[in-house]
C-alpha positions, 0 to 999 in steps of 0.5 A: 154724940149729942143725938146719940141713943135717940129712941123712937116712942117704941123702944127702937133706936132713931136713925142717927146722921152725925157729921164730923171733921176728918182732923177731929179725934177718932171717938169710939161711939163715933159710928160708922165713920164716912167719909164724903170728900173727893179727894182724900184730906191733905195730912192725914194717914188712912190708920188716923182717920179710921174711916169705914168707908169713903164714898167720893160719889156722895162728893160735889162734882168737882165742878160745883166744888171749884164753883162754890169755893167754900164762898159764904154767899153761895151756901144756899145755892150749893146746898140745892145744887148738890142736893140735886146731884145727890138725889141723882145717885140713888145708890148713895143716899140707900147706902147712907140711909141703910148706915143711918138706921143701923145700930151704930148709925153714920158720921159723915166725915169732911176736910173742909174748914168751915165746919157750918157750910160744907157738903157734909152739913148738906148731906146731913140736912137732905138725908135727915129730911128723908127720915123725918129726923128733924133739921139733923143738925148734930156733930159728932163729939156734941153732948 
């Protein structure tokens, strides 16, 4: 992963948010691998996908989802709109940040094809702005 040991000026370890599609290979520095979609991804076996967790909480409603249709022109006003039903589960962002700052850190794992406008990307950006880690643009797999 390209943010991989990332070290704060103390020695401690940086919280680490790293995004990934479910079809990518499994990777043994992957971290603790998440899962963010509602439905579980066409094609792929639990035992392929290795997933630690899948938290279709930190989903879109299905009615944003069905709403943004993955349509380009719309990336701006879903990111703000599943930010806003992200910031209303306070559970699931704890849970994500509490991953993040973990030794391993977090992949959020997503099914979508567009891997630049997602709410795996999404999600990555509002909890990075949480812990002050930049713009969190990172994928796992990126050296």
């Amino acid at each position: 992963m390209r943010d991989a040991a990332a070290t704060a000026g103390d020695g401690e370890a940086m919280p680490r948010i790293a995004i990934k599609r479910v079809y990518d290979p499994v990777d043994r520095n992957d971290g603790v691998r998440v899962l963010v979609d509602r439905l579980w991804p066409r094609g792929i076996s639990k035992e392929a996908l290795k997933a630690d967790h899948w938290l279709r909480e930190a989903a879109p409603s299905d009615e944003l989802r069905r709403w943004f249709n993955h349509d380009p022109e719309r990336w701006e006003a879903f990111r703000q709109r599943y930010v806003d039903e992200v910031r209303a589960k306070p559970e699931v962002v704890d849970f994500l940040l509490e991953l993040a700052r973990g030794e391993r850190g977090v992949v959020l794992l997503f099914s979508a094809r567009d891997p630049h406008c997602n709410q795996a990307v999404a999600l990555q950006r509002y909890l990075s702005s949480l812990i002050g880690d930049g713009d969190g643009a990172s994928r796992a797999g990126d050296r």
